[in-house]
Every structure is written in C-alpha cells, then in structure tokens.
N, C-alpha and C positions, 0 to 999 in steps of 0.2 A: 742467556740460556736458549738452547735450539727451539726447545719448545713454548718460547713465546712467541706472540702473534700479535700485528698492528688492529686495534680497533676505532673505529670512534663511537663516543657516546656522546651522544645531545650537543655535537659539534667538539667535544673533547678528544684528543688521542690517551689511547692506552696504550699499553701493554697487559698480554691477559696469556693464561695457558690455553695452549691449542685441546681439545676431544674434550671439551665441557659443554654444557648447555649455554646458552642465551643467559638464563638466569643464575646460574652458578659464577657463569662470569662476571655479572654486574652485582652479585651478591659481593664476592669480593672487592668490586669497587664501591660500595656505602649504596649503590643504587638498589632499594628493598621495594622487587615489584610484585603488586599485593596478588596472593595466591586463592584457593581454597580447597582443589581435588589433591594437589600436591604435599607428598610426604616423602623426606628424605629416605626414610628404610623402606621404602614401597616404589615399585613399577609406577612408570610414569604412564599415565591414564591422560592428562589432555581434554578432558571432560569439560569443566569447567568455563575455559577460556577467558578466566579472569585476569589471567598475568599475560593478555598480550601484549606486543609493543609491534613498532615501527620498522621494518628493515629496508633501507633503499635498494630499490628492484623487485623488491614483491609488492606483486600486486595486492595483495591481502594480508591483513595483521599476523604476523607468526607469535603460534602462543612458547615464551621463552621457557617454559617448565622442561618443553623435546627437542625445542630446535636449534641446533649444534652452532657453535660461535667458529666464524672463518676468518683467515687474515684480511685484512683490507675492510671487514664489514662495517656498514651506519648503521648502527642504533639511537631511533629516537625514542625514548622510555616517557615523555609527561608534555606532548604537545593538547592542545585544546582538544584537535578530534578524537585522540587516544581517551585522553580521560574521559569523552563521551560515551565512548564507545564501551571501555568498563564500566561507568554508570549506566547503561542501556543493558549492561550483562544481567547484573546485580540486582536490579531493577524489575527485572522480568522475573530471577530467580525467587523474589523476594513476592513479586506478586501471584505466587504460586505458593506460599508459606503462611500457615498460621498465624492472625496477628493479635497474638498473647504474649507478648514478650514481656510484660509485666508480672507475668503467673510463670511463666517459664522456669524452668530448674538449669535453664544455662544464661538465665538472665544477667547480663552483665560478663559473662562469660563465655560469652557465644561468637563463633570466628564471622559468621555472616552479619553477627547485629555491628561487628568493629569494624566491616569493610563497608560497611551502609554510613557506619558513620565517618569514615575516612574519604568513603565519597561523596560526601555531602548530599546525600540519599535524608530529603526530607519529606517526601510524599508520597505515596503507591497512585502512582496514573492507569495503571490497567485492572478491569473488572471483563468476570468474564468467571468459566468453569473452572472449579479451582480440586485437585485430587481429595477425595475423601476413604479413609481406609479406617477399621478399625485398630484400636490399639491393642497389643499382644502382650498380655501379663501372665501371663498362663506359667511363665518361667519362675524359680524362685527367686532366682537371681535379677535377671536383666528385661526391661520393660521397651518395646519395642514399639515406634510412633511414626510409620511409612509417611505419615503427614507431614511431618516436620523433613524428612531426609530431601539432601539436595543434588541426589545422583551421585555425590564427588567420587564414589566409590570405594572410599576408604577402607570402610570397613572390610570390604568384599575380598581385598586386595590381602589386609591383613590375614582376616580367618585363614586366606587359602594359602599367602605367600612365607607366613609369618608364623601365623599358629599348624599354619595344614587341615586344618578339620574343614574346610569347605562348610561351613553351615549356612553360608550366605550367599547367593547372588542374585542376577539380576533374570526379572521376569517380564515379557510383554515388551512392548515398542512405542515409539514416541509418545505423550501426553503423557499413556498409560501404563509407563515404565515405573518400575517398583522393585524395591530391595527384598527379598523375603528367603525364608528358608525353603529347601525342596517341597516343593508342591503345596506352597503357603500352609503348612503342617503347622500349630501352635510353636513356640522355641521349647516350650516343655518335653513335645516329640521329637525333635529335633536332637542332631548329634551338635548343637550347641553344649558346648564342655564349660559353660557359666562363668569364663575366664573375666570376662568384662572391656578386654582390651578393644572392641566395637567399639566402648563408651569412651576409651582414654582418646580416641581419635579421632571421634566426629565430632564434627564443626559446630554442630548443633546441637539437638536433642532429639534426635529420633531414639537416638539409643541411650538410657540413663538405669541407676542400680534401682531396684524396687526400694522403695524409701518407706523406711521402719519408723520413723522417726515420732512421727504422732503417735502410732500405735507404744512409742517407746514414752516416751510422754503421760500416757496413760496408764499407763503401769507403773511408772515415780508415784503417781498418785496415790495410789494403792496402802493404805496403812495397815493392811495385814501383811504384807511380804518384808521380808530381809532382803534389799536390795544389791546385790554382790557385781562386779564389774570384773571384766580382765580389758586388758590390754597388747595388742601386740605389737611387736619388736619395733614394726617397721612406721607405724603410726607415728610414731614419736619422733621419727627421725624426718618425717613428711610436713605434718597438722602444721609446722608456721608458715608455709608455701599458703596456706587457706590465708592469714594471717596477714598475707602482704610480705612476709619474710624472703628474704635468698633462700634457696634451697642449703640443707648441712646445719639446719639447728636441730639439737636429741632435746626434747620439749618433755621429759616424762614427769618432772613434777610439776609441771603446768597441768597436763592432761589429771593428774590424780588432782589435784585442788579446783579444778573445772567439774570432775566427774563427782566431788563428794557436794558441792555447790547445786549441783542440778536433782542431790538428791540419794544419790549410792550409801551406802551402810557400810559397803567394802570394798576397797579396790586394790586388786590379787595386778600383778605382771603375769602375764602367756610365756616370759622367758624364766619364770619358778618351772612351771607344765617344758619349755623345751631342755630344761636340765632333767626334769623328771623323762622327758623321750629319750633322750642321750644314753640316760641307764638303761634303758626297756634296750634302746637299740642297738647300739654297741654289744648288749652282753647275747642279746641278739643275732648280733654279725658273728662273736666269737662263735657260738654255738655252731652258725649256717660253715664257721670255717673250719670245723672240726667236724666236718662232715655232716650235721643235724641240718640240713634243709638245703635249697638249691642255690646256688651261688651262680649270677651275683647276685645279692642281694640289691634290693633297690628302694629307697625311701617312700615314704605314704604322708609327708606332711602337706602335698598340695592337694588341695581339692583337685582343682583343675585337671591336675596331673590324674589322678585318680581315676574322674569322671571320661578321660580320653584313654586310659590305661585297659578300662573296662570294656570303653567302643570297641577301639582299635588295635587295640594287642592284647587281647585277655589271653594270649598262648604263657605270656609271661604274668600273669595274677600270683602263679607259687614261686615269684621270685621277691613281689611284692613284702617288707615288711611289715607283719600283723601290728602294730604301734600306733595306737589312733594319732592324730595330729596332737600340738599341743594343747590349742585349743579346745578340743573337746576331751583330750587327757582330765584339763582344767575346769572343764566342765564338770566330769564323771565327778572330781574332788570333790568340788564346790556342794554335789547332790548327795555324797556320800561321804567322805570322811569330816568335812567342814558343818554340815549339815547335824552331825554325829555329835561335837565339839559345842555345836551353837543348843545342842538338843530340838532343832526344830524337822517338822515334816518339812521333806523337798517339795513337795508342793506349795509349799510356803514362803517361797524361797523366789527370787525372780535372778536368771541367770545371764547375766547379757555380756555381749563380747564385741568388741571395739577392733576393726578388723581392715588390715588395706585391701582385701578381696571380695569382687562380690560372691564366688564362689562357697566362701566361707555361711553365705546365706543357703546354699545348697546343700552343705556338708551339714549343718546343724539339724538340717531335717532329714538328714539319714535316718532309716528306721533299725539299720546295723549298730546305730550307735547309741541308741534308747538304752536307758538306764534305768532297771525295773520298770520296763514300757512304757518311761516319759522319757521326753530327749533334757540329755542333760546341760545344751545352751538351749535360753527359750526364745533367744532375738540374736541378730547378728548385724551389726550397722560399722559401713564405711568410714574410713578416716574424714572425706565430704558429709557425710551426715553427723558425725562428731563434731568437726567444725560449724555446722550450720546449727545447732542447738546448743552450743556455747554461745551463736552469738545472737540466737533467738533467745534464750535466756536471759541476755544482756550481760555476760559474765566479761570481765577486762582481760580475758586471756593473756594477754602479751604483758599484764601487769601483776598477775595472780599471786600471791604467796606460795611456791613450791612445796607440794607435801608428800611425803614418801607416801611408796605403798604398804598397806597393812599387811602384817603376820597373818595366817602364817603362813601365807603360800604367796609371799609375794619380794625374799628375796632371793638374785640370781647371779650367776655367773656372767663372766664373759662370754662364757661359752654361748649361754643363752640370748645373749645379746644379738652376735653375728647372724642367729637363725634367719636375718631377715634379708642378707645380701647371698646373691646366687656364691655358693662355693661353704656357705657358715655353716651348713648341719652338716657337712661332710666334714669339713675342720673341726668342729666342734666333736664330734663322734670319735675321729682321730685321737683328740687328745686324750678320751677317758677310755677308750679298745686298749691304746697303748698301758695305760696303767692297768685295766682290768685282768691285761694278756703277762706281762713284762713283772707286775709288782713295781714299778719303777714308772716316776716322773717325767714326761718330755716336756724337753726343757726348752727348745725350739718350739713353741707353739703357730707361730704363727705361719702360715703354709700359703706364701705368697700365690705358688702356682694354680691354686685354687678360686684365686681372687679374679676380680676384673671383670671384664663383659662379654669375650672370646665365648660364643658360641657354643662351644664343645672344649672343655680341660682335661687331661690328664696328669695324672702321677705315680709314681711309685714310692711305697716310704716302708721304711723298715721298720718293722716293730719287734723287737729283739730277735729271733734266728728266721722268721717271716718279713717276706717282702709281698706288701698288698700293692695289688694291684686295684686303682680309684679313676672314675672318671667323674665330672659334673656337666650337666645340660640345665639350661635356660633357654624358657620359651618353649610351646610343641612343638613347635618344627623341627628346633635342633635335639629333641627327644626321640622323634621321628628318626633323626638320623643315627642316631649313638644306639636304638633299639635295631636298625638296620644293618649294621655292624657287628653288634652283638649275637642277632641271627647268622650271621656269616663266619664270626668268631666267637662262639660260646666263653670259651674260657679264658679269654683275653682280660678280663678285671673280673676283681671278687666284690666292689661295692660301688654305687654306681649314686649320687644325688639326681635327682629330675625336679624343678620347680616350675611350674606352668607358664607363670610370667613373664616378660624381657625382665635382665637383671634382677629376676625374685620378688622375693613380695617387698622390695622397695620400688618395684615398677605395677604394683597389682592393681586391680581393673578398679577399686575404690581410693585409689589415691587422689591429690589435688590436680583439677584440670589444672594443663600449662597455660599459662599466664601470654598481655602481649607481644612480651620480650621471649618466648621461648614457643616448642613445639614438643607435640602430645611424642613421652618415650624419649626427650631428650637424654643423650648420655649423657651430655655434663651435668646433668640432675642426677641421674642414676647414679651415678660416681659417686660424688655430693652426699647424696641420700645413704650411702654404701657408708662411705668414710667416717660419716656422723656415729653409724654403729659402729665401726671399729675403733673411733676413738674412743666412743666408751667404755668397750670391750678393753683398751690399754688403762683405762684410772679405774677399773677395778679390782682390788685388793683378790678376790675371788676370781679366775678366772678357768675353770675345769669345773666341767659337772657335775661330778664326784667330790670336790670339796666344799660344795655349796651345804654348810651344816643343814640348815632347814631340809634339802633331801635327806642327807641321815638320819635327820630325827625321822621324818614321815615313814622312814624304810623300816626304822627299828619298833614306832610306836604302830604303826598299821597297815604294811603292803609287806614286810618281813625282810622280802629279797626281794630284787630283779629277776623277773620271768616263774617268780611266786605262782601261786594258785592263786590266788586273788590280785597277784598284779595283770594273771592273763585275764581274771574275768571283767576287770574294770579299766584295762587301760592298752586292751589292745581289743582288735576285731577282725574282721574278714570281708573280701570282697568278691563280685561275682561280674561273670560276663554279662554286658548291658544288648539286649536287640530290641532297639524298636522294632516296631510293627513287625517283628520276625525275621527282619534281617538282620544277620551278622555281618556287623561292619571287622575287616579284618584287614590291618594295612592301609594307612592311611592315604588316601586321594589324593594323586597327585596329580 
C-alpha cells in the first residue's frame, strides 16, 4: 500500500500507515503507551505528558498523543530513562492530589490511581503547597472537586467540543490553574445542562453525580411508606459493566430481585411510562400534523436536552412536545392513579427512580412537574449508585433469582424497550403515529436508518398517503447542529428526536465508569449497550405501544383517551426560557 511507511520501534521494523500520530501507530502495533489528558473523540491537548517516548534526533521526549509518525522514524517506547521520566510526571501530578484514595468515589476506578500503579509509583516524595478549593454542590446533579482535577482537560474539551455548552474552562496560570465555570459562578448558576458526561470522562474524581444513596437508604427504613421503584430502559442494559460483566447483558430481572431485597414494595419498568409517552406523543405529532401546533415537533424525554433547549434556543420551546418524560409520566402514576388503587396518601408513598442520567436528578426537582405541589419522583439515583447499594447490601447480583416487574404499571413493549438507544423514541412513536393515522399495522418496524451512532439521521417514511419527514440527534452538539439547519430550513422535517447524551441514555452521564480494558464513551460499548435493548425489543411478543394491554386498560379505567383532560393535567407540562443572572443565552457558543 502507498501509504505505508518504514518505522522502527525498540529496534523492531514496522510497517505503519503514514498521517497518524506516534501513538495511533504504536497502538496498532500492541505497543499501549500510558495516557491520561487523552481522548479519542476529543482535540488533542498534550497537557499531560504522560505518553511521552523516545524519537532519535529530538533532543527532547515527543509526547506520541500529537506528534505525527514519519518514514524512516526510531521509536524507543520503554528504555529505563523513559520510564523515569513518566514516573517523575506522575509523581509530581500525584503530589498535588488528595490522599484519600481509600474514601474516594473513584476508588479502584481511577485512571491516575492505575497509572501510579503501573508505574510502580509507591511513595509521594514531594511536600510542599498543595491547591486547596472548595467543593461545588450547589448543582442537583453534578458535584464538582477542583482538588482532585488534574488539568487533563477533558472535560473542558468535551462540554465545548462535544456538548457545545462551554460551561467549563480553565482559569488563572501555573500552580494556580483551575477548572471552573464563568466567573467561578456555583454549577447551579451556571449554563451546566447536568448532562454528567464531565463525569463519564475524568480520570478522577473532580467531577462525580451527587450521591443519593445514604439519603436512599434512609428512607427503606421508613415503615410508614409504600416503597415503589421504577427503572429505566437503559440501566439494564449497563448495571453488569458494574459487575465485572462485558458490556450487552439486559440484567432487568436481576435489578428487580436486587431492588425488592434492599427493600422496594413495588417495582414498576420506565418502559410501562415510555409506551404511555408513545400514546401522549404520537397522537400529539398527528395533531401538530393536521395543523394544531408547530411543526417540527421535537421530543421532551431528555433532561439535558431540555435544560440546553431553554438556555440556548428557547425560540424553539413551541415546537417542544408538552409530554413529560417517562420517568416522571411514571412518577405522576405512581402519586396518583397507583396511589388511588393502594388507597394510600402520596405522601405516604416514597417514589424512587433508577436512572442512567444524572440530569434525571435535575428533572425530578422541576417545580413544573410537581404533582398537587409535591414532586411526583422523590429521589433519582445512577445505574453507579444502584450498583454500589447492591453491593453494599451484600446482595449476589450476578446470582439473584430473576423476578419480573409487578402490575400494574410495569408491563411493556418493545417499543418501550428501544427508548434507551439514540433513534428508539423516534421508531417507537413511528410505529403507533402509523397505526393511530393509517388504522393499519406496520409491519416493517424496525427502521434501521434511525439506528447507530451517526451523529445526525434522517428519514422519510410513509405513512398511508403522508410522507413524514424525521430526523435524530445524539449529544448537544449535534442538536446544535440539526436546530441550525432547521433555522435555515423551517420545513424540512415534521418530527425531529434530540437526546442529550453520546448514543442516548445508553451513554448517560450515570452509567458504569469504563473499565482498564476500555475508554470513557467507547462505541463498541455503546453499540453493545444499543443491541442488548434491541434484542430485547425482538423476544417480545408485544412490541407497539398501543398494544401493550396494561395501557388499555389505564386508558379505559382512568386517563379515558390520549391528550384527555386529565391526560394533559398529569402527564404533560410546559417549559420556559432559562436566563441566569439576566442573560439570555441564545445560540449556542462556539
């Protein structure tokens, strides 16, 4: 092939492709030289200077994350002074960090505590002034610990490269360098959109979800409440990644025989609540396409999305679908019609929701979403804090006896399944619009075009003498862009998915940190994680929202119809434009 090129490494010849980096090259030869500012979907920063090596005729170590592989080049990758000189990095980085690693909440799972131990990092030799900041909890979501951050920039990189919301960078110069939001503003003031993806990517713990978990603990305790659970989609398809598992096991009757062990009375599925959105929303879209509201219509099950929807483009709020998530759909239930059922006061009632997003911690304590002026989830905790009280519990997870989820809000469709891979509420809304519009079955459900990780999808599908025009975006950024288009072209698509996170809430900011063997946002996780729900979505005998019986009966015995008067008072809401401190953010910072 023209474009390979002579190398050598550590006295070995290669062959390698020319316009790669140092380290891409030697990644593909088994050579794995240790990182920590570096991330494959992120601009290369060079921060760090952990992965330097050796090249003959530089006078000084080139770090391989930026420095371009040439024909004819030596590469020495693991002579004695190399390794000194990483342990000298590492070393200094380390004598500038908190030494709690035993209390740590990335304990054991921390990229800096695995490169300490990879380089034989047994001592801290420097004392001396070490950064002291306060800690930033102020957010509902995401707890912020400047102490712990080790510059690598990740985050900085992502919020701006990745998500677009800039809520992060960096402030002041050498010693006194620090990660913060504008004008060290709480994250609560901040145009942080509580996606959590800071957390899925730092090495450490500066950045982690505010942890419910004790407080969740104390409320099991409680012998006056009915304890009710939900679950969602994506959890299930994550929680054995905690477990030590390959990513692509659907674990949901392990998680229900975990969650009635620790204590629950009930445990409901979130994918009952995304067949019940499916109805709201669909009969919804037909409405906006018979002219009753503004087309395109655009989905409301992300937080995140939501939360950046309000900053940054609230021009588009009346395109937004009034349809709470499913989650607090499930929620409203649980306080009211289940509530109704058991004869008990909702106060009585503890309502807790098992969530891969930390944002889903922000969205529960909307005050839009209060339900006879209590919020109708009363705690919202991480697939990581779910796994971490299973195994604080002492419960055998990976050996549990499987137990379904209880009636009567807890069986679902296929449909409901997908909601948790970028493209599934748009498929899933597909298949029950067509029946709701057509009177007729589509029999092709599955809508490949929709699937996968691309950024931005489109399609066109016909639904008896209409042709919808559909797009999907995963991640702000590429929401960013499909809303920048859609400014340009109004009427180019009549329905449109947005999910905040890479590849959906199987990528959301409370999933399992990545493992040794992998990196924070890996696709082949995402995929993995994707396919687990669609294969479950295929061995369900149910798979369309609309014939999932348990919504019938709710429809017939108490909500009547779709877009009811009491389906709009309890199971949809409204949003509003957000400004801090009195600016309007409008357009997202590029």
């Amino acid at each position: 092939m023209d474009n390979m090129i002579p190398i050598k490494v550590n006295g070995k010849e290669y062959r390698v492709k020319s316009g790669q980096t140092v380290m891409h090259a030697l990644d593909g030869l088994g050579y794995k030289i240790p990182r920590l500012c570096y991330h494959p979907k992120l601009s290369i920063e060079g921060a760090c200077r952990v992965c330097i090596v050796e090249i003959k005729g530089l006078k000084n170590y080139a770090a391989s994350c930026s420095y371009p592989v040439s024909a004819n080049m030596e590469i020495t990758t693991n002579s004695r002074e190399l390794r000194q000189a990483r342990r000298d990095i590492v070393e200094l980085i380390l004598d500038n960090h908190p030494q709690d690693c035993h209390t740590c909440d990335r304990d054991g799972i921390c990229e800096l505590q695995r490169l300490a131990y990879a380089m034989g990092i047994r001592k801290r030799y420097f004392e001396g002034e070490r950064k002291q900041y306060a800690i930033d909890t102020s957010s509902a979501s995401v707890v912020r610990d400047p102490n712990k951050c080790v510059l690598c920039g990740r985050c900085v990189r992502l919020c701006s490269e990745i998500q677009k919301v800039n809520a992060l960078g960096y402030a002041h110069r050498g010693f006194k360098t620090v990660v913060m939001p504008a004008f060290n503003k709480p994250f609560s003031e901040s145009v942080c959109t509580t996606c959590g993806q800071c957390i899925n990517v730092c090495p450490t713990a500066a950045f982690v979800e505010k942890n419910n978990t004790r407080e969740l603990f104390e409320m099991l305790d409680d012998p006056d409440t009915v304890k009710i659970a939900q679950v969602a989609p994506s959890v299930r398809a994550a929680i054995g990644e905690s477990f030590n598992l390959e990513p692509g096991h659907a674990m949901h009757s392990e998680i229900v025989a975990s969650l009635k062990k620790l204590g629950f009375d009930y445990v409901f599925d979130t994918q009952f609540s995304a067949d019940l959105t499916i109805m709201e929303e669909a009969s919804e879209f037909l409405e906006r396409l018979e002219g009753n509201g503004p087309l395109p219509m655009i989905t409301s099950c992300s937080s995140a999305w939501m939360k950046y929807v309000e900053q940054f483009y609230p021009e588009f709020i009346p395109n937004i679908s009034s349809c709470k998530s499913p989650m607090s759909m499930m929620g409203t239930l649980v306080k009211t019609y289940f509530a109704e059922k058991l004869k008990v006061k909702p106060a009585n009632i503890l309502s807790a929701a098992f969530m891969c997003c930390t944002a889903k911690k922000y969205e529960a304590a909307r005050p839009e979403l209060a339900v006879n002026g209590s919020r109708s989830v009363d705690i919202v905790l991480t697939t990581r804090e779910l796994a971490w009280m299973i195994k604080s519990a002492g419960i055998d997870f990976l050996n549990a006896k499987g137990e379904d989820f209880d009636a009567p809000l807890g069986l679902s469709s296929g449909a409901g399944t997908i909601f948790g891979a970028t493209g599934g509420v748009m498929e899933a809304a597909i298949r029950t619009a067509y029946f709701l519009y057509s009177g007729e079955t589509l029999l092709d459900i599955e809508l490949n075009e929709l699937r996968g990780l691309k950024g931005i999808k489109e399609s066109r599908i016909k639904i008896h003498d209409k042709e919808i025009r559909v797009a999907v975006a995963h991640g702000l950024g590429n929401s960013s862009d499909l809303l920048e288009t859609v400014k340009k072209d109004p009427g180019r698509y009549h329905f449109i998915e947005i999910m905040g996170c890479p590849g959906g809430c199987i990528g959301g900011g409370g999933q399992p940190y990545a493992t040794a063997n992998s990196i924070p946002l890996d696709e082949d996780c995402l995929l993995k994680r994707a396919e687990a729900l669609y294969g479950l979505d295929r061995k369900k005998t149910i798979r369309r929202s609309h014939d999932n019986p348990d919504i019938q009966r709710i429809y017939k015995e108490y909500l009547g119809r779709p877009l009811s008067k009491l389906s709009h008072q309890l199971l949809h809401t409204h949003y509003k434009e957000k400004t801090p401190h009195g600016i309007i953010w409008k357009g997202a910072v590029e």
